[in-house]
N, C-alpha and C positions, 0 to 999 in steps of 0.2 A: 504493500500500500504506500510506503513513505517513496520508494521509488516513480511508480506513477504520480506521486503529486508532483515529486522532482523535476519530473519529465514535464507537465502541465507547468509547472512555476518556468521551466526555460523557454518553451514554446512560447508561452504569454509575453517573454519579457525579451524575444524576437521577433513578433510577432509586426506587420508594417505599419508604420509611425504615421500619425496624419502629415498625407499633403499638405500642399499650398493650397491646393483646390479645395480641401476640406474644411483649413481652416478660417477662410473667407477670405484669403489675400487674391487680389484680383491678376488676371493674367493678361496685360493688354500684350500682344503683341510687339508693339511699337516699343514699348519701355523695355523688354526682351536684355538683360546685359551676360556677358560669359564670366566665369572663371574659371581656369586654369591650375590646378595643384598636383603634386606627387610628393606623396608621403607613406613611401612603401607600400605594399601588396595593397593594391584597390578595394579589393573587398573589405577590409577595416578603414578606408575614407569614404563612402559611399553612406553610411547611416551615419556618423555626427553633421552633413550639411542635408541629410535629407529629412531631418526631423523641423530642419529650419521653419520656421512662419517666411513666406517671401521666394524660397526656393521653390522652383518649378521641376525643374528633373538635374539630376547627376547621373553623367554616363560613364563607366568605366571604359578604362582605353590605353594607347598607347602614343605619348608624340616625346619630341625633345631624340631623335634617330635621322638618320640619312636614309631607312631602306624602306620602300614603296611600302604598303598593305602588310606591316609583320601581322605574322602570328602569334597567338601567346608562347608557342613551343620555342620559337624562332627569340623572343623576346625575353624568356627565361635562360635561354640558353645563353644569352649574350653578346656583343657583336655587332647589335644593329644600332646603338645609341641611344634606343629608346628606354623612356623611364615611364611604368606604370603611374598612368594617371586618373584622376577624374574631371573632369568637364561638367561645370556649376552653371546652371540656366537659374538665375533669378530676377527679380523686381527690383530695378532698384530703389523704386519706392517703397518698399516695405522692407528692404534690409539693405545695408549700404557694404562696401567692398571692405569697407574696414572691419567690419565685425565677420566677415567670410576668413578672413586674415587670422583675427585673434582664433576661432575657433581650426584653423589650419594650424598655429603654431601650438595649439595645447592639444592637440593629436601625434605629435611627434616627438620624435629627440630630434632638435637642429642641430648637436653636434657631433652628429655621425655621419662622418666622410664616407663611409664602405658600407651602406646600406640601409634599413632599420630593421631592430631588433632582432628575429631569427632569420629574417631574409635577407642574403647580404650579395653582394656587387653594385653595379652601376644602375640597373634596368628598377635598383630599387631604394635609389638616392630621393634624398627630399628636395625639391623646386618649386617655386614659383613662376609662372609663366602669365608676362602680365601681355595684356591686348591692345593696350594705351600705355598713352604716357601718363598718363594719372591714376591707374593702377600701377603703375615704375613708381612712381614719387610714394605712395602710401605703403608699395611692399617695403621701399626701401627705410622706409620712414619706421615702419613699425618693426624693423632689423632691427634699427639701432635700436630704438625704447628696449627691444627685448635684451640686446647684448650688455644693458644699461642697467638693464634691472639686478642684476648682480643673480639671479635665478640660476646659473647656468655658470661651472667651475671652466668652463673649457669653452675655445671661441663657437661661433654659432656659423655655420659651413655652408647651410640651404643657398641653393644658387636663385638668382633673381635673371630671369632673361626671357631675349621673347618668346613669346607663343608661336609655334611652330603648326605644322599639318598634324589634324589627332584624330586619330586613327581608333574609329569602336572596336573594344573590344571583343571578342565573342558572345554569345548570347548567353552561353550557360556561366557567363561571368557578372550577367548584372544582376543588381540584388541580390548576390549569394545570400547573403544576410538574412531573406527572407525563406530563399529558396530552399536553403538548408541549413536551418537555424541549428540544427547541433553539431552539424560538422561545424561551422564557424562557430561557434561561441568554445567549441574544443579547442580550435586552430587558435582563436583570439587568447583565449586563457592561457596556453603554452607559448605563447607568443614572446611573449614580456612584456608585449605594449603596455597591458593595460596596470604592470607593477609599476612598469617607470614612471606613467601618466599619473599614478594615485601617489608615487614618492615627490615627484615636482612640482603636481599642482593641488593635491591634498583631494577630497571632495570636491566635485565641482559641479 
């Protein structure tokens, strides 16, 4: 019995988070803005910006490479320059690029050159990938405050540059989160993300 509730208390507590659409933030078209991040294996950046009020959809995917159409095998493997990313559709009326930002830097370690946490090379470096030049001015901006805050014993590495061609991921890669709430929340747990996230920013 305590197993099955276990099983119901995980399922519940991956279960998908309201939209935009749900929760009354409007979607005009026209107002439509992108963002761009990589912070290690897509499937754990995909649910902290899609729980957003103002977010529209996050797509997992591949840019920041030289080679046409990779594939995830191709991209795991390494070689092509690409870094696992997600692609942020929001309002920016209802959430600004700044607060996209903070919840980007308190999903990762920024001072790991050689990966994040159990997944480690290049394909799975942290980035910024801004579209404008005033997402440039605010990623940079909100660098410093972070390397200022004294948070962090070791410099802060996340590269800042532009947005390049971004390549969808495959299908059975969006929303793992929901699709397969126990293999993720397995993956995520052995991960370290989520010990180093609770050692650097406490509760949040």
């Amino acid at each position: 019995m305590k197993n099955i509730l276990r099983l119901a208390l995980l399922l519940l507590a991956f279960s998908p988070p309201a939209l935009a659409a749900e929760s009354g933030a409007p979607m005009k078209g026209k107002d439509v803005a992108v963002a761009t991040f990589a912070g290690g294996c897509f499937w754990c950046m995909e649910h902290p910006f899609e729980k957003l009020d103002g977010v529209i959809a996050v797509i997992s995917g591949y840019t920041g490479g030289h080679v046409k159409n990779p594939t995830y095998r191709e991209v795991s493997a390494g070689g092509t320059g690409h870094a696992e990313a997600v692609q942020i559709s929001f309002d920016p009326e209802w959430i600004g690029y700044e607060r996209l930002l903070e919840v980007f830097w308190m999903n990762i370690d920024p001072t790991d050159a050689g990966g994040q946490f159990v997944d480690r090379g290049d394909q799975y470096r942290s980035a910024i990938f801004y579209h404008n030049e005033e997402q440039k001015r605010l990623a940079e901006a909100s660098k410093v405050r972070l390397a200022a805050s004294g948070r962090f014993e070791k410099p802060i590495v996340t590269e800042i540059m532009p947005a390049s061609t971004f390549y969808r991921a495959e299908e059975y890669h969006q929303d793992y989160y929901r699709k397969s709430p126990l293999r993720y929340y397995f993956y995520r747990s052995g991960s370290g993300r989520d010990e180093y996230l609770q050692k650097v920013w406490g509760k949040r």
